[in-house]
N, CA, C and O atoms as a printed pandas DataFrame, in Angstrom:
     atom_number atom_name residue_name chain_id  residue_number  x_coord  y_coord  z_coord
0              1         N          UNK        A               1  -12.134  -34.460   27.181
1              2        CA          UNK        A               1  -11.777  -34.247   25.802
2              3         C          UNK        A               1  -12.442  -32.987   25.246
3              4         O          UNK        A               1  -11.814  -32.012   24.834
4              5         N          UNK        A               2  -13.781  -33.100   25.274
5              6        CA          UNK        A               2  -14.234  -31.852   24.952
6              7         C          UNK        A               2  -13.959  -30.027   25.624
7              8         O          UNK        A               2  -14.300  -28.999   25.040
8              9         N          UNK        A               3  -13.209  -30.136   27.071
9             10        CA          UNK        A               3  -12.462  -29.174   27.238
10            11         C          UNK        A               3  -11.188  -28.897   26.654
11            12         O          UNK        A               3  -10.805  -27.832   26.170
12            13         N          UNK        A               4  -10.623  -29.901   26.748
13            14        CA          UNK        A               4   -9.116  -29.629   25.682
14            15         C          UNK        A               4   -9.621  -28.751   23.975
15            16         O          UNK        A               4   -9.134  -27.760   23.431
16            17         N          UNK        A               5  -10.589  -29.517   23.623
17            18        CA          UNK        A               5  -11.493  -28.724   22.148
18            19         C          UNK        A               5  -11.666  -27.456   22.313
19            20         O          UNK        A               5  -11.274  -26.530   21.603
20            21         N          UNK        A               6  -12.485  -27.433   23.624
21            22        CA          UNK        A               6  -12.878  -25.808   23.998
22            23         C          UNK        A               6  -11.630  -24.850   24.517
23            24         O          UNK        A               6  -11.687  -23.627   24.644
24            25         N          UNK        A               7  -10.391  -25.774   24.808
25            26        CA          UNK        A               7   -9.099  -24.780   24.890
26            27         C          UNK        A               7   -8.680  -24.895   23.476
27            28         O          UNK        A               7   -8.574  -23.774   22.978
28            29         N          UNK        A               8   -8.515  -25.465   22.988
29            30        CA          UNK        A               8   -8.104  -25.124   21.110
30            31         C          UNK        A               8   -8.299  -24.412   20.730
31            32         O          UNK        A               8   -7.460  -23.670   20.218
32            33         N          UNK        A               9   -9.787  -24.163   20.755
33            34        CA          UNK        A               9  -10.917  -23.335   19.973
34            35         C          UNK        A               9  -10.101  -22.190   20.640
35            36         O          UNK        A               9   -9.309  -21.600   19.905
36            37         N          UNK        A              10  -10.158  -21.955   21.428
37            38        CA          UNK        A              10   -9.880  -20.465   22.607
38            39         C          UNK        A              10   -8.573  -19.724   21.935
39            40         O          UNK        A              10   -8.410  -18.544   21.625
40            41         N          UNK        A              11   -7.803  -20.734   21.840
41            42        CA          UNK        A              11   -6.292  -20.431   21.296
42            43         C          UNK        A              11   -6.107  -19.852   20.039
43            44         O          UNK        A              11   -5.628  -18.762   19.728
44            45         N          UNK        A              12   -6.689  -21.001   19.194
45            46        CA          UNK        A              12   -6.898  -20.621   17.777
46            47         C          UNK        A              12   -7.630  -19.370   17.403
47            48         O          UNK        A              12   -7.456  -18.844   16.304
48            49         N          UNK        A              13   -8.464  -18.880   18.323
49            50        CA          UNK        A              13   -9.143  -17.517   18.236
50            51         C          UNK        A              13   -8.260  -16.175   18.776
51            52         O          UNK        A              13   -8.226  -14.987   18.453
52            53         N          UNK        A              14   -7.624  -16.942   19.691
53            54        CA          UNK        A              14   -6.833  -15.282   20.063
54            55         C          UNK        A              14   -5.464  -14.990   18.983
55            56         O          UNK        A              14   -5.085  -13.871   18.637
56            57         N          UNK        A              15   -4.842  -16.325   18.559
57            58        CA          UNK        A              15   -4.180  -16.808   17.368
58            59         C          UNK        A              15   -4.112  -15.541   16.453
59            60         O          UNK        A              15   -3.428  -14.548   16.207
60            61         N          UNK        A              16   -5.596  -16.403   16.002
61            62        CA          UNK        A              16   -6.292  -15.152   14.630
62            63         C          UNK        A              16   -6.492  -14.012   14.881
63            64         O          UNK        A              16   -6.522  -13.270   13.899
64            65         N          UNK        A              17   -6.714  -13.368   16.270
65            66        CA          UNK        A              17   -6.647  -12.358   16.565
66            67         C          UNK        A              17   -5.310  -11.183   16.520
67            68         O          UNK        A              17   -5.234  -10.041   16.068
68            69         N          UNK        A              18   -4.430  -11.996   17.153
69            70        CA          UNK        A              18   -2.967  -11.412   17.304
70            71         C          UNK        A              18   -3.185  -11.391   15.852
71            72         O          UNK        A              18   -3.938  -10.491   15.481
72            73         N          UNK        A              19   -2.612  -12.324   14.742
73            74        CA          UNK        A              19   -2.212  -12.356   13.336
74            75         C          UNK        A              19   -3.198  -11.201   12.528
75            76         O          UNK        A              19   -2.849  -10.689   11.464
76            77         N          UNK        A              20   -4.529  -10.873   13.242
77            78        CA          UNK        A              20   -5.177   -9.843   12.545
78            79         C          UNK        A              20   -4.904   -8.686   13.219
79            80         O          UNK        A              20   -5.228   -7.804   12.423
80            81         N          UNK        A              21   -4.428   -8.081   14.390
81            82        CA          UNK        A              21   -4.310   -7.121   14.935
82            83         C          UNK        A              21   -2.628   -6.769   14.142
83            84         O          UNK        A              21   -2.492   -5.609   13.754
84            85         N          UNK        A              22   -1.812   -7.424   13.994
85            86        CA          UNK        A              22   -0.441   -7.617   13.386
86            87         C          UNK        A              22   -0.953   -6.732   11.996
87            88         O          UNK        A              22   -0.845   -5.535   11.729
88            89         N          UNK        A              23   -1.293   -7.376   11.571
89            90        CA          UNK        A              23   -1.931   -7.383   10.050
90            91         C          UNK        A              23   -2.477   -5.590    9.600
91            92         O          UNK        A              23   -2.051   -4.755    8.802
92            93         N          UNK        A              24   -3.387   -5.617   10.400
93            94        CA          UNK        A              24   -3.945   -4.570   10.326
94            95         C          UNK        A              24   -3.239   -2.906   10.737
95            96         O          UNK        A              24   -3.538   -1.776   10.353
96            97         N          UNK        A              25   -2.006   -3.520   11.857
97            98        CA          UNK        A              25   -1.235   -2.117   12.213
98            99         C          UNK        A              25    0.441   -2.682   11.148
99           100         O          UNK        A              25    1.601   -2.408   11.457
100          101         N          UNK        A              26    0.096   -3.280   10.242
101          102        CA          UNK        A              26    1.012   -3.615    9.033
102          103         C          UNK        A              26    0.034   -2.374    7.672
103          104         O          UNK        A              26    0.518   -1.437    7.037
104          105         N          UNK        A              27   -0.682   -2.642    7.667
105          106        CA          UNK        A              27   -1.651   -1.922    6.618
106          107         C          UNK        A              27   -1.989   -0.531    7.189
107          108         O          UNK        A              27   -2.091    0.290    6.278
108          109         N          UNK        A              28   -2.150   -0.127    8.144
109          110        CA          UNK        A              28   -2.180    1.220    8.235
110          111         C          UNK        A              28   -0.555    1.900    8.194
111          112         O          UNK        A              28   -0.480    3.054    7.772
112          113         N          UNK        A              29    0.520    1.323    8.552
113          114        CA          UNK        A              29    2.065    1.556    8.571
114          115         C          UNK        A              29    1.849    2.231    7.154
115          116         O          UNK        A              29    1.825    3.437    6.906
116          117         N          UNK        A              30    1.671    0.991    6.144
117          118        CA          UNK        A              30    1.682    1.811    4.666
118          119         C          UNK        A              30    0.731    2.289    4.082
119          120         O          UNK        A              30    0.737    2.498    2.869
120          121         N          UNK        A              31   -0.484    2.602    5.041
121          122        CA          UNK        A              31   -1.300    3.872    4.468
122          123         C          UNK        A              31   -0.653    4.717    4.655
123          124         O          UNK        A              31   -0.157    5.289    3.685
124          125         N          UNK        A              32   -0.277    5.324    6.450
125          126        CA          UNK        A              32    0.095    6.403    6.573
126          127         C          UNK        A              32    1.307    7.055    5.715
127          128         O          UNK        A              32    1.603    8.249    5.674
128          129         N          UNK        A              33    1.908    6.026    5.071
129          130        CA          UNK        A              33    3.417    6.196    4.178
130          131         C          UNK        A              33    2.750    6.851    2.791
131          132         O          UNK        A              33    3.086    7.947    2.342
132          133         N          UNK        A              34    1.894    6.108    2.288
133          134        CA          UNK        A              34    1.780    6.266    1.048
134          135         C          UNK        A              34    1.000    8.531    1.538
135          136         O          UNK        A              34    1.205    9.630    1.021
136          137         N          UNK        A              35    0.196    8.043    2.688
137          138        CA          UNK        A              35   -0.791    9.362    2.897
138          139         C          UNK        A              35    0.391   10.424    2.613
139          140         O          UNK        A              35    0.276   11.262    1.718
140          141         N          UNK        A              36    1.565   10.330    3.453
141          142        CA          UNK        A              36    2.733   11.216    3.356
142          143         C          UNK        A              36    3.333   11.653    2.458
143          144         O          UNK        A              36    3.842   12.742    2.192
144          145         N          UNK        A              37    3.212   10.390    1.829
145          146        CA          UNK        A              37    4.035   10.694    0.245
146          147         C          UNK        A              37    3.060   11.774   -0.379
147          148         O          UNK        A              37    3.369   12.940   -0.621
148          149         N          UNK        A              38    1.718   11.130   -0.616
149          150        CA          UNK        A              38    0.736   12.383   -1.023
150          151         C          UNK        A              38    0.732   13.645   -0.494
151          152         O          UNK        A              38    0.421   14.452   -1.370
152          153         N          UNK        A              39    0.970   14.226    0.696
153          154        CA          UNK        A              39    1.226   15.278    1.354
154          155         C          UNK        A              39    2.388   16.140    1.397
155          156         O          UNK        A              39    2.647   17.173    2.014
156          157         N          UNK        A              40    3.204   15.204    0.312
157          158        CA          UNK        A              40    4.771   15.813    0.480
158          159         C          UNK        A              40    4.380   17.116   -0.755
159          160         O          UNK        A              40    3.583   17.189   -1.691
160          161         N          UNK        A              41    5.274   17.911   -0.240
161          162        CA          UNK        A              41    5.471   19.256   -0.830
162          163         C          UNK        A              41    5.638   19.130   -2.526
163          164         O          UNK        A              41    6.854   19.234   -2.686
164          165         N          UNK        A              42    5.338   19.048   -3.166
165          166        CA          UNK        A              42    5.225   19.251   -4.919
166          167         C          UNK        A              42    4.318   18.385   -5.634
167          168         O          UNK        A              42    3.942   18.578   -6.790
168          169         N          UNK        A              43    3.906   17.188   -4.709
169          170        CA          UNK        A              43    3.339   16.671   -5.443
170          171         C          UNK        A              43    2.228   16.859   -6.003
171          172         O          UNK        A              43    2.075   16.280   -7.078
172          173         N          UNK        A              44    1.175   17.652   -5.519
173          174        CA          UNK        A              44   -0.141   18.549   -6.188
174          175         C          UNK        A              44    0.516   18.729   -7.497
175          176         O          UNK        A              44    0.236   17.914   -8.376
176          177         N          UNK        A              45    1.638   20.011   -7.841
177          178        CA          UNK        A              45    2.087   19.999   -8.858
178          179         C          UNK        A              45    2.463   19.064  -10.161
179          180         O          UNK        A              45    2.591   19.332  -11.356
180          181         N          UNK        A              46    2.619   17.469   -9.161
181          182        CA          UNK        A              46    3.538   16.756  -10.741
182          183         C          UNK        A              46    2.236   15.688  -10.637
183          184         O          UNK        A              46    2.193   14.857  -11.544
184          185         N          UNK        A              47    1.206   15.632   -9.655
185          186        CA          UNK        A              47   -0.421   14.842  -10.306
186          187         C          UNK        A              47   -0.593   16.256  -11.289
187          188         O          UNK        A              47   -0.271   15.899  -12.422
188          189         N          UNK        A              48   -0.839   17.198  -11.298
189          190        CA          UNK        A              48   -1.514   18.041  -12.089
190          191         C          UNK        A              48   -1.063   18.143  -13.378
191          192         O          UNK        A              48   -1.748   18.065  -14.398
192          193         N          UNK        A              49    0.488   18.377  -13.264
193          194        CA          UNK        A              49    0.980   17.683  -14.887
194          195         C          UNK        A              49    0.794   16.771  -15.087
195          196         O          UNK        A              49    0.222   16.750  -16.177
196          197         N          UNK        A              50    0.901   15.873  -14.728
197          198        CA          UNK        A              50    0.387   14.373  -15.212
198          199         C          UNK        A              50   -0.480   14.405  -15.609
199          200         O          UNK        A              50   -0.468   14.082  -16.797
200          201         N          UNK        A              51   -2.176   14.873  -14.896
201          202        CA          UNK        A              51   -3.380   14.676  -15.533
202          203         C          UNK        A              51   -3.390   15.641  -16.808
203          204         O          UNK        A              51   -3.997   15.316  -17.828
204          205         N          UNK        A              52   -2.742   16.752  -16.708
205          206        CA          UNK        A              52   -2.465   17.589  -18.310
206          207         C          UNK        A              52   -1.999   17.011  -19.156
207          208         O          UNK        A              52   -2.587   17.160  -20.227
208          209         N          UNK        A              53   -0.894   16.182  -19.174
209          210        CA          UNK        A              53   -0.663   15.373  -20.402
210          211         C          UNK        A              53   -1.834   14.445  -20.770
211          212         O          UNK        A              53   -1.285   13.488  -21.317
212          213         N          UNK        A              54   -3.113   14.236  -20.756
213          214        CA          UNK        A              54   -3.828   13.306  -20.661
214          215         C          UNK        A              54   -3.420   11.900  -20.685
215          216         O          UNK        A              54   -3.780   11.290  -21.692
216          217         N          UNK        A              55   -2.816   11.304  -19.896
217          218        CA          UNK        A              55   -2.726    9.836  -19.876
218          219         C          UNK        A              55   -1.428    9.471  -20.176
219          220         O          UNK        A              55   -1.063    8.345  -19.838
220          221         N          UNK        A              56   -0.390   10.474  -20.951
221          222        CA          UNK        A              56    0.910   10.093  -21.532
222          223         C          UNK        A              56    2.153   10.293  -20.817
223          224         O          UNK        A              56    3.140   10.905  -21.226
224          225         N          UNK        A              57    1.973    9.614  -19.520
225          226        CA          UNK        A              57    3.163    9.891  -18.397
226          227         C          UNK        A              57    4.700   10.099  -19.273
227          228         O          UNK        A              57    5.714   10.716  -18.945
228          229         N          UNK        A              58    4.370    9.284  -20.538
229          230        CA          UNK        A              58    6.071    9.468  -20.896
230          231         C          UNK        A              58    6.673   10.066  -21.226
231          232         O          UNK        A              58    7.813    9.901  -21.660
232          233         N          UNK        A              59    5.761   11.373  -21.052
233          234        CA          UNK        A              59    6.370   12.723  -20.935
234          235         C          UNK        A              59    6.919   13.778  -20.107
235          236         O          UNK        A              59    7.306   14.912  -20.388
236          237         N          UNK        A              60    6.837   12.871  -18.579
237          238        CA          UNK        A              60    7.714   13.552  -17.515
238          239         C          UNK        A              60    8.729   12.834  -16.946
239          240         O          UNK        A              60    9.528   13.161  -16.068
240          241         N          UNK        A              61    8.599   11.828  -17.548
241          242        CA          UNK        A              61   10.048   11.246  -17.447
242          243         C          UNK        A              61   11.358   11.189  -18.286
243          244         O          UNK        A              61   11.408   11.061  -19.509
244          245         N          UNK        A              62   12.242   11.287  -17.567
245          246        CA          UNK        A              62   13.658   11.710  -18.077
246          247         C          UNK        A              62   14.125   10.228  -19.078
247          248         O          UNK        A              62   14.645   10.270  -20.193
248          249         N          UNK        A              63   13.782    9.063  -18.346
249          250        CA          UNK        A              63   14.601    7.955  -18.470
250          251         C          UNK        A              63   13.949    7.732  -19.900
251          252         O          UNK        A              63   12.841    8.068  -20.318
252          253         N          UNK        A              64   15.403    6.791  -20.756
253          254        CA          UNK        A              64   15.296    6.620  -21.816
254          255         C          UNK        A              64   14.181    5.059  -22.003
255          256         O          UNK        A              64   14.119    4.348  -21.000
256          257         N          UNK        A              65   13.613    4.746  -22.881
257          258        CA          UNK        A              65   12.773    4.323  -23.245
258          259         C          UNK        A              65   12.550    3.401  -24.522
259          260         O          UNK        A              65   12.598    3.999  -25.597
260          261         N          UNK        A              66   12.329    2.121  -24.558
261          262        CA          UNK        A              66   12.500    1.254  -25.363
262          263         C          UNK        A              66   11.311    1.621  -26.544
263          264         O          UNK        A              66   10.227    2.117  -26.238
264          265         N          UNK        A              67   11.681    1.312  -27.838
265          266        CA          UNK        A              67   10.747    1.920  -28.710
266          267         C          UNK        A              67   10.991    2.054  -29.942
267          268         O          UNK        A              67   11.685    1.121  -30.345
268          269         N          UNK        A              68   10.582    3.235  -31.191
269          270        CA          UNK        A              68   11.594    3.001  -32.398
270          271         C          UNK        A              68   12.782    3.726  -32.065
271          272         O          UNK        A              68   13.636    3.378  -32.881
272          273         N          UNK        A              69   13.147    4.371  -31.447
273          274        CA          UNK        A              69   14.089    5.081  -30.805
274          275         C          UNK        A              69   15.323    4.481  -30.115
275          276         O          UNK        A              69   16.406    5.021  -29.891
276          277         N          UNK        A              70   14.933    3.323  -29.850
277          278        CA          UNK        A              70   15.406    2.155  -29.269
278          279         C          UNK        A              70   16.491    1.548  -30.096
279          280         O          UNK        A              70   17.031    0.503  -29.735
Protein backbone atom coordinates (compact mmCIF):
# COMPACT_ATOMS: atom_id res chain seq x y z
CA UNK A 1 0.00 0.00 0.00
CA UNK A 2 2.47 2.37 0.88
CA UNK A 3 4.20 1.92 -2.63
CA UNK A 4 1.09 2.51 -4.57
CA UNK A 5 1.21 6.14 -2.17
CA UNK A 6 4.77 6.54 -3.20
CA UNK A 7 3.56 6.00 -6.99
CA UNK A 8 0.77 8.71 -6.50
CA UNK A 9 2.94 10.99 -4.93
CA UNK A 10 5.42 10.46 -8.06
CA UNK A 11 2.58 11.12 -10.53
CA UNK A 12 0.98 13.89 -8.94
CA UNK A 13 4.44 15.61 -8.99
CA UNK A 14 5.34 15.20 -12.55
CA UNK A 15 1.41 16.16 -13.03
CA UNK A 16 2.23 19.56 -11.48
CA UNK A 17 5.14 19.70 -13.28
CA UNK A 18 3.87 19.25 -16.90
CA UNK A 19 0.76 21.78 -15.84
CA UNK A 20 3.64 24.23 -14.64
CA UNK A 21 6.00 23.82 -17.49
CA UNK A 22 2.55 24.34 -19.83
CA UNK A 23 1.84 27.31 -17.82
CA UNK A 24 4.88 28.98 -17.84
CA UNK A 25 5.71 28.60 -21.85
CA UNK A 26 1.78 30.01 -21.89
CA UNK A 27 3.13 33.24 -20.02
CA UNK A 28 6.18 33.86 -21.77
CA UNK A 29 3.99 33.31 -25.40
CA UNK A 30 2.32 36.63 -24.11
CA UNK A 31 5.26 38.33 -22.82
CA UNK A 32 7.03 37.98 -25.90
CA UNK A 33 3.64 39.40 -27.72
CA UNK A 34 3.03 42.13 -25.56
CA UNK A 35 7.41 42.77 -25.75
CA UNK A 36 6.63 43.09 -29.67
CA UNK A 37 3.89 45.13 -29.52
CA UNK A 38 6.23 47.51 -27.47
CA UNK A 39 8.91 47.26 -30.11
CA UNK A 40 6.63 47.87 -32.95
CA UNK A 41 7.58 50.87 -34.99
CA UNK A 42 5.58 54.16 -33.62
CA UNK A 43 4.90 53.28 -30.58
CA UNK A 44 7.73 55.37 -28.64
CA UNK A 45 5.85 58.11 -30.41
CA UNK A 46 2.04 57.55 -29.25
CA UNK A 47 3.52 56.52 -25.21
CA UNK A 48 5.16 59.95 -25.58
CA UNK A 49 1.96 61.70 -26.54
CA UNK A 50 0.17 60.08 -24.18
CA UNK A 51 2.46 60.94 -21.28
CA UNK A 52 2.19 64.77 -22.79
CA UNK A 53 -1.32 64.94 -22.40
CA UNK A 54 -0.78 64.29 -18.71
CA UNK A 55 -3.11 61.49 -17.92
CA UNK A 56 -6.03 62.56 -20.45
CA UNK A 57 -5.86 59.67 -23.02
CA UNK A 58 -9.19 61.09 -24.36
CA UNK A 59 -7.44 63.01 -26.35
CA UNK A 60 -5.96 60.61 -28.85
CA UNK A 61 -8.72 58.93 -29.45
CA UNK A 62 -10.95 59.30 -32.37
CA UNK A 63 -13.98 57.30 -30.96
CA UNK A 64 -16.95 59.11 -29.82
CA UNK A 65 -17.55 59.19 -26.17
CA UNK A 66 -20.34 59.10 -23.68
CA UNK A 67 -20.64 62.37 -21.69
CA UNK A 68 -22.44 65.87 -21.88
CA UNK A 69 -21.87 65.53 -25.44
CA UNK A 70 -23.61 62.43 -25.33
Amino acid sequence: MAENASKAMVDLAAAATARQRDMLAELTAEFDQQLASLQAPGTHDKIDAALELGGDLTKISDRPRAGRSY
